[in-house]
C-alpha positions, 0 to 999 in steps of 0.5 A: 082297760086299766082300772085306775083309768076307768070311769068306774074309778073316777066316780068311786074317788070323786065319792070318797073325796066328797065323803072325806069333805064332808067329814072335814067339814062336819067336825073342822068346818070350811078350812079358811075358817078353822084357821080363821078361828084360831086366830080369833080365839089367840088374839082374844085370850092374847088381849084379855089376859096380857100373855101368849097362848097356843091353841091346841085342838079346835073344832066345829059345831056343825049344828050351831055353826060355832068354833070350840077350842082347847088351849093354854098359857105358854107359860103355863101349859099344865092348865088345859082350858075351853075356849070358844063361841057361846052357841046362843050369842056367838060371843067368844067365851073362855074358862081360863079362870076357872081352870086356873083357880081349879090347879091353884086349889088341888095344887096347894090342898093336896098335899094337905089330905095326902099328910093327913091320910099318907095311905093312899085315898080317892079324893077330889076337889072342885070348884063349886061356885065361884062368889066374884072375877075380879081380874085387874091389869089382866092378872087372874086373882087367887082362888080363895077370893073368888070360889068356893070349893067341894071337897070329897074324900073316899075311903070305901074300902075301909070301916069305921069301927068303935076302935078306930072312930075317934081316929078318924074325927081327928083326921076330919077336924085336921083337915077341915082346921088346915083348911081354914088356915088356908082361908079356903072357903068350903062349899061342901066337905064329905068323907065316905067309908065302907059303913059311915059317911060324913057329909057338911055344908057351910053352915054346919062346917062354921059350927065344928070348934072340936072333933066331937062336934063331928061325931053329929055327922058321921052316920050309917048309910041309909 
């Protein structure tokens, strides 16, 4: 008897297929419902923000019976962002905002450590907090109205040393001088060497007025 026509067969591949539905399912959920949703999530960032996105990946949350999608501005596809369901109130919710803020602030400040340190250091900048979202006629604000950032530099492969430690609190106070002619409102600034770190809050960064002022700061790891 052939195979491919055997009862044995039929019940192996109505297994596999239920299997594969069950997978699509799991991760996509019913398929009238995937495209559903990215309608849905089109149309929302469509009418909140006055301009066309694509949604680039969607998936379900089989456990919360919710939709989550990746997406961007066609205008602007560098920025990659969170669109989807809340789980709790199955509000749509999206982070367009924040992401956008995110590319202004590491678009416009690194350059910025890049001058100061031209060999090549790990940085990061981040949102820490964002103070208020004022979006009006549908145009996203620009990100020192509204955050607050996180910057952070490491230099772990390098040591400070009496030789080159005013060097360094020079390049420190550069960048915190530059920052504030940006009008970039900071959260947190750290620097960490291979010996030393340098770590200010807000409160102890309004108080920096020379590059000795953050001799105070720059401590042995403990």
């Amino acid at each position: 008897m052939n195979f491919f026509k055997s009862k044995a067969f039929l019940i192996l591949a109505t297994i596999a297929v239920l299997i594969g539905g069950f997978i699509f399912y799991f991760f996509y959920g019913f398929p009238w419902n995937l495209i559903k949703h990215t309608s849905k999530f089109e149309k929302y960032l469509d009418n909140k923000y006055k301009t066309e996105f694509t949604i680039d990946e969607i998936t379900y949350d089989f456990f919360h019976s919710t939709y989550h999608a990746t997406a961007y501005a066609k205008n602007q596809p560098k920025i990659s962002f969170y669109v989807g369901e809340n789980n709790r109130t199955k509000e749509t919710e999206d982070a367009y905002e924040y992401e956008t803020w995110r590319y202004q602030a590491k678009k416009e400040l690194s350059p910025i450590i890049e001058k100061i340190y031209p060999v090549q250091v790990n940085f990061s900048i981040e949102i820490a907090d964002i103070k208020k979202s004022e979006i009006k006629n549908s145009q996203i604000p620009d990100y020192r109205t509204c955050t607050t950032l996180e910057i952070e530099i490491s230099m772990e492969g390098y040591e400070v040393t009496a030789e080159n430690k005013i060097k360094e609190l020079q390049r420190a106070f550069q960048i915190l001088q530059s920052l504030k002619e940006h009008g970039v409102y900071l959260h947190h600034f750290g620097i960490s060497f291979k010996n030393k770190t340098m770590q200010l809050g807000h409160d102890e960064n309004i108080l920096i007025n020379s590059f000795n002022d953050l001799d105070t700061w720059l401590k042995e790891y403990r």
